[in-house]
C-alpha positions in Angstrom: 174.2 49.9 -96.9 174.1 49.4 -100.7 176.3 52.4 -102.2 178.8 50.9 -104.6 182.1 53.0 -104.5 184.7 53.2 -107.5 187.2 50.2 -106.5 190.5 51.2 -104.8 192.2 49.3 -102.1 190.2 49.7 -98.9 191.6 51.2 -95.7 190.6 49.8 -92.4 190.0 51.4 -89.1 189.3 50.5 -85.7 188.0 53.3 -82.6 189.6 53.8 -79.2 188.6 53.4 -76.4 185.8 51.0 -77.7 182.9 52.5 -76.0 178.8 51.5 -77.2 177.5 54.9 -75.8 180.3 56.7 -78.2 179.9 54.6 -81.3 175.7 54.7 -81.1 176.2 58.4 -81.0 178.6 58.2 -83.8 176.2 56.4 -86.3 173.3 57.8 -85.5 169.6 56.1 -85.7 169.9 53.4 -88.7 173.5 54.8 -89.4 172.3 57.7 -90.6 175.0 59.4 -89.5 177.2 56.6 -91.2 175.3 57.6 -94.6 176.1 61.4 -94.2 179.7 60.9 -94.6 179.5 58.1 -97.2 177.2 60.4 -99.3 180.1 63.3 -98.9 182.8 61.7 -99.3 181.8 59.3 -102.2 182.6 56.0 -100.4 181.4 52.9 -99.2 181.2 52.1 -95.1 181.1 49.0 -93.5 181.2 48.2 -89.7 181.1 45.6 -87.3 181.4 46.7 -83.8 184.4 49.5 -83.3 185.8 48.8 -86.6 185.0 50.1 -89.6 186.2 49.4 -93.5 186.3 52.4 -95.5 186.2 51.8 -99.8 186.6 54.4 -102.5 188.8 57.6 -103.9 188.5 59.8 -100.6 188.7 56.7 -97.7 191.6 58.4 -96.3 189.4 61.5 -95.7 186.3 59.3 -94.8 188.7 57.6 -92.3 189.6 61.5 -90.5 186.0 62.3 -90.0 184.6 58.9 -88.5 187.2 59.6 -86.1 186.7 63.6 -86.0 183.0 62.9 -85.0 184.0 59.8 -82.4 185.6 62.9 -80.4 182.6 64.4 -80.6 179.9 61.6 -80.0 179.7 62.0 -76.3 176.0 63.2 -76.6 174.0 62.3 -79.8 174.7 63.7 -82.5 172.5 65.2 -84.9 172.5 65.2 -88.8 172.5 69.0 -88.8 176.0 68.2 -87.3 177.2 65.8 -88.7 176.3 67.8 -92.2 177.7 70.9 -90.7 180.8 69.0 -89.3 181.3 67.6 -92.8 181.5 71.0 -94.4 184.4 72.4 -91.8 186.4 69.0 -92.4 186.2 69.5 -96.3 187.4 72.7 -96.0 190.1 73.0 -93.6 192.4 70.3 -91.7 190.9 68.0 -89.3 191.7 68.8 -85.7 190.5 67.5 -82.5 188.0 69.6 -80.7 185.2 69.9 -78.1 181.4 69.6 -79.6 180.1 73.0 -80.0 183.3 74.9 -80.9 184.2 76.5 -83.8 187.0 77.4 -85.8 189.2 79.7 -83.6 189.6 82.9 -85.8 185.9 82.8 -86.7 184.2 86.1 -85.6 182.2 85.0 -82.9 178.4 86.7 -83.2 175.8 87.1 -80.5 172.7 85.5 -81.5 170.2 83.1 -80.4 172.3 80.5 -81.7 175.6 80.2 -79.7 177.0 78.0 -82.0 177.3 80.1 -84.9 180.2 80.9 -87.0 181.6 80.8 -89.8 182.3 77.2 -91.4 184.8 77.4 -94.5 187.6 80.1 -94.8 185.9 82.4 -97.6 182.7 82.8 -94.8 185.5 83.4 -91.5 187.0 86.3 -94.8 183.6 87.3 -95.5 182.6 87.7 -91.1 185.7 89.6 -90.9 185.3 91.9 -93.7 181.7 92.8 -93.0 183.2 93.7 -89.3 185.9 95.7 -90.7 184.5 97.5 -93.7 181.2 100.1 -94.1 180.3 97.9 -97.5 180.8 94.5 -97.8 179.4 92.5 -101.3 179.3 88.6 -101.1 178.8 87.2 -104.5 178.4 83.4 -105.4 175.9 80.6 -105.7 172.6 79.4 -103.5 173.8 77.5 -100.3 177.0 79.4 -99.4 175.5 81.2 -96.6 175.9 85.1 -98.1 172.2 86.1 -96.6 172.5 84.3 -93.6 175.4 85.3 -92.2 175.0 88.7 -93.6 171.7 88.9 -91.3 173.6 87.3 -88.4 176.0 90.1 -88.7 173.4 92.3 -88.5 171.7 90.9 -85.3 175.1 90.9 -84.1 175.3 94.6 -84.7 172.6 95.7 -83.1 173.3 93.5 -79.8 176.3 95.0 -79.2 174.5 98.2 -79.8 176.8 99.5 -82.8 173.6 100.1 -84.9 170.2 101.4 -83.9 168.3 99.7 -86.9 168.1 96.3 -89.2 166.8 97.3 -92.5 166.6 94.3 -95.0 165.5 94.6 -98.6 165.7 93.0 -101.7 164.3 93.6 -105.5 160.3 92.3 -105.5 160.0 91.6 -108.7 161.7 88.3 -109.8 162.5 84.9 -112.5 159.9 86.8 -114.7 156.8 87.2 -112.4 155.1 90.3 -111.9 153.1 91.3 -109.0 149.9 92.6 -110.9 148.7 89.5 -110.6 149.2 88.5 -106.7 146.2 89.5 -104.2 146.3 91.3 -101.9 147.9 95.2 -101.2 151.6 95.9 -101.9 152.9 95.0 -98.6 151.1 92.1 -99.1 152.2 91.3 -102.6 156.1 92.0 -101.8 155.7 89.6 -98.6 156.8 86.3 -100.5 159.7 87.6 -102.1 160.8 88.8 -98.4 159.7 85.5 -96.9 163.6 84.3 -96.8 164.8 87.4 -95.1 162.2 86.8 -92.2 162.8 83.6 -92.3 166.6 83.8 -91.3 165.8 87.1 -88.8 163.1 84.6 -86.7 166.0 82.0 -86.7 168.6 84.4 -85.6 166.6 86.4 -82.9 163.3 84.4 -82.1 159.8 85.3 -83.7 158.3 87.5 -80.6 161.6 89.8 -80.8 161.2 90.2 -84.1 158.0 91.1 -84.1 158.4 93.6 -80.8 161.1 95.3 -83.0 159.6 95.5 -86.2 156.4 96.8 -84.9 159.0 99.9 -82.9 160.9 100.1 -86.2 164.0 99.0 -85.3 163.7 96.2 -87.9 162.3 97.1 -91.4 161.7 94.9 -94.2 160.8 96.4 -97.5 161.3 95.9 -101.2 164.1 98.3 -102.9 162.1 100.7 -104.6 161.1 101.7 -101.2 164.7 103.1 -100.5 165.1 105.8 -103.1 164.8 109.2 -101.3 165.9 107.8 -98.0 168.9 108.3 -96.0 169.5 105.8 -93.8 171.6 106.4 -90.8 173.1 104.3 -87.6 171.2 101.2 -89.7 173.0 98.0 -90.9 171.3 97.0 -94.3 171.3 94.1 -96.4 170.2 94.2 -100.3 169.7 90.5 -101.1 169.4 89.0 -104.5 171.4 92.0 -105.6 171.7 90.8 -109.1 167.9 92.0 -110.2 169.3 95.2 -109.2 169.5 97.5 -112.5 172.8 99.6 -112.5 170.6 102.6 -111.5 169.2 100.4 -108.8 172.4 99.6 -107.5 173.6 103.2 -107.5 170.7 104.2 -106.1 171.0 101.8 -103.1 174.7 102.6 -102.4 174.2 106.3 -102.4 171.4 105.9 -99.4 174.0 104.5 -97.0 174.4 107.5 -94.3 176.5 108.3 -91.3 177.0 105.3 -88.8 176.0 102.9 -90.8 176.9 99.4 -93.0 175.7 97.8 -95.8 176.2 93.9 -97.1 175.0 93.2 -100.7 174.6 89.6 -101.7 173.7 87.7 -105.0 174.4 85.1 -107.2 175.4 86.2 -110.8 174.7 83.1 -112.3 170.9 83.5 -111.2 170.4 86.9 -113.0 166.5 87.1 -114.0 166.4 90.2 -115.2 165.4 91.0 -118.7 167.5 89.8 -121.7 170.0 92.9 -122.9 169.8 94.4 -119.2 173.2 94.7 -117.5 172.9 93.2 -113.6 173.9 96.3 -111.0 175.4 93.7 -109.2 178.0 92.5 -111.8 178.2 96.5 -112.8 179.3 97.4 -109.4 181.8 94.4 -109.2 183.4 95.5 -112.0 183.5 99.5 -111.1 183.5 99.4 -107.3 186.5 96.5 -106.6 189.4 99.0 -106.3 187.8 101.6 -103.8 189.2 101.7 -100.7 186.3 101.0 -97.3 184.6 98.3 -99.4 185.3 94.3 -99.3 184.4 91.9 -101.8 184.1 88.1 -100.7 183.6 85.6 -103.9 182.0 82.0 -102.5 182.5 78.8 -104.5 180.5 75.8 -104.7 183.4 74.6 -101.5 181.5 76.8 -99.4 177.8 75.5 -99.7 176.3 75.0 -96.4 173.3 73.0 -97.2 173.0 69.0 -97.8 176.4 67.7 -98.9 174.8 66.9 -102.1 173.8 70.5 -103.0 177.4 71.1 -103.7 177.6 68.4 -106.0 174.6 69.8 -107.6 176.1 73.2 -108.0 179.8 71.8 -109.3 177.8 69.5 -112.0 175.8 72.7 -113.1 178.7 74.3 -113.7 180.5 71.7 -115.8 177.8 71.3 -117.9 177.2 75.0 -118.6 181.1 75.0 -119.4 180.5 71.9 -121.8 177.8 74.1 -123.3 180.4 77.0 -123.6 182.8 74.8 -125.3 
């Protein structure tokens, strides 16, 4: 391991029971494992045998989560884990607990993965407000899991039979591009901008469901302008990348919402590509919508990316420079 951490004084730790099986698991194949938590916690490990020196700023936090995971290490453990593990410890205490479980107020969904819930505070707030409220809006940057647990709230839904239909949608045109240009028909055209919504329903429910249901209807998959007109009733809908919704757009979408059903708008207002001048019907209906009653509002921050843990570095360093820029 070559990582050089800022100097502070270094903070040693030794695991018990010493165990080979548990400490292999812990490390992972070359320490890879070993890496994860240097690289998200900022610090430098060393080990030899059961005992481990920690260096740098956050040692004392580095120190909690070798011996979180050593709880955890009696079957291998993955780097999806150990990533995923790494994002619960940042956000919330560190408690002993049994591989597989998740925080204890987090909603608990039905979908193909068992394991799923929600993995910082503002995603348990934003599960129990799309349970609890007809329109839900989760606004903040890429990574934070908006979409995806969105669309696991949807499967959710319709296993437990509380909605007939999954109807998924988003704005088709986007970052400039136009679709005169793509071959193909319309459906074919709109298909990569709806890639990412598939993408996360073939996770969630398998790719033979999905298709069985799609081709009966119960899941549809359009771009926006194909909702004007409708009503849509005993559905749960998602509008994703709601900020290249015009205002109109926007208005138009929350009018279709009919009886028995519930709607979850996501975006990111910092990734608005619509044209320069035009107001985002996402940031409109933030601003006009927050105070009426049977509709929730969760706001991520970069704490609550779920993706690599240097994404959330990314994200935090984008934003200090565009405030440097501001300044």
């Amino acid at each position: 391991m070559t990582r050089v951490a800022p100097k502070s004084r270094p903070v040693d730790l030794a695991l018990a029971p010493v165990d080979n099986t548990l400490l292999a698991n812990l490390c992972g194949a070359l320490d890879e494992n070993i890496r994860q938590i240097e690289t998200a916690f900022d610090v430098a490990i060393s080990r030899r045998g059961e005992r481990f020196t920690v260096r740098g700023e956050n040692a004392p936090r580095a120190v909690q989560a070798l011996q979180h995971f050593y709880v955890l290490a009696r079957q291998p453990l993955s780097v999806d884990e150990i990533q995923l593990g790494l994002i619960e410890l940042t956000n919330a205490p560190v408690r002993r607990v049994s591989a597989g479980e998740g925080p204890a107020d987090s909603p608990q969904l039905i979908t193909r993965k068992a394991e799923l819930h929600g993995r910082t505070p503002r995603q348990i707030d934003y599960l129990k407000a799309i349970q609890a409220h007809d329109i839900t809006f989760g606004i903040g940057p890429a990574g934070t899991g908006k979409t995806y647990l969105a669309v696991a709230s949807a499967v959710d839904a319709f296993e437990r039979d509380l909605v007939e239909r999954i109807i998924l949608t988003r704005p088709a045109v986007e970052a400039g591009e136009r679709l005169g240009f793509l071959p193909g028909d319309l459906a074919q055209k709109v298909d990569p901008y709806l890639r990412p919504l598939y993408d996360a329903l073939y996770d969630l429910m398998g790719y033979d469901r999905v298709a069985k249901l799609y081709d009966k209807g119960a899941i549809e998959i359009a771009p926006l302008a194909f909702m004007r007109g409708r009503t849509l009733n005993h559905a749960f809908i998602i509008l994703d990348e709601a900020q290249n919704t015009t205002p109109e757009q926007m208005k138009m979408f929350l009018t279709r919402i009919g009886i028995g059903a519930k709607a979850v708008v996501t975006g990111d207002l910092t990734q608005v590509d619509l044209p320069k001048g035009q107001k985002s019907g996402l940031r409109e209906a933030r601003d006009i919508l927050r105070e009426v009653r049977g509709l929730a509002f969760t706001e991520f921050q970069k704490e609550d990316v779920v993706r690599h843990p240097l994404v959330a570095r990314i994200v935090a360093a984008y934003e200090s420079h565009g405030n440097q820029q501001k300044t």
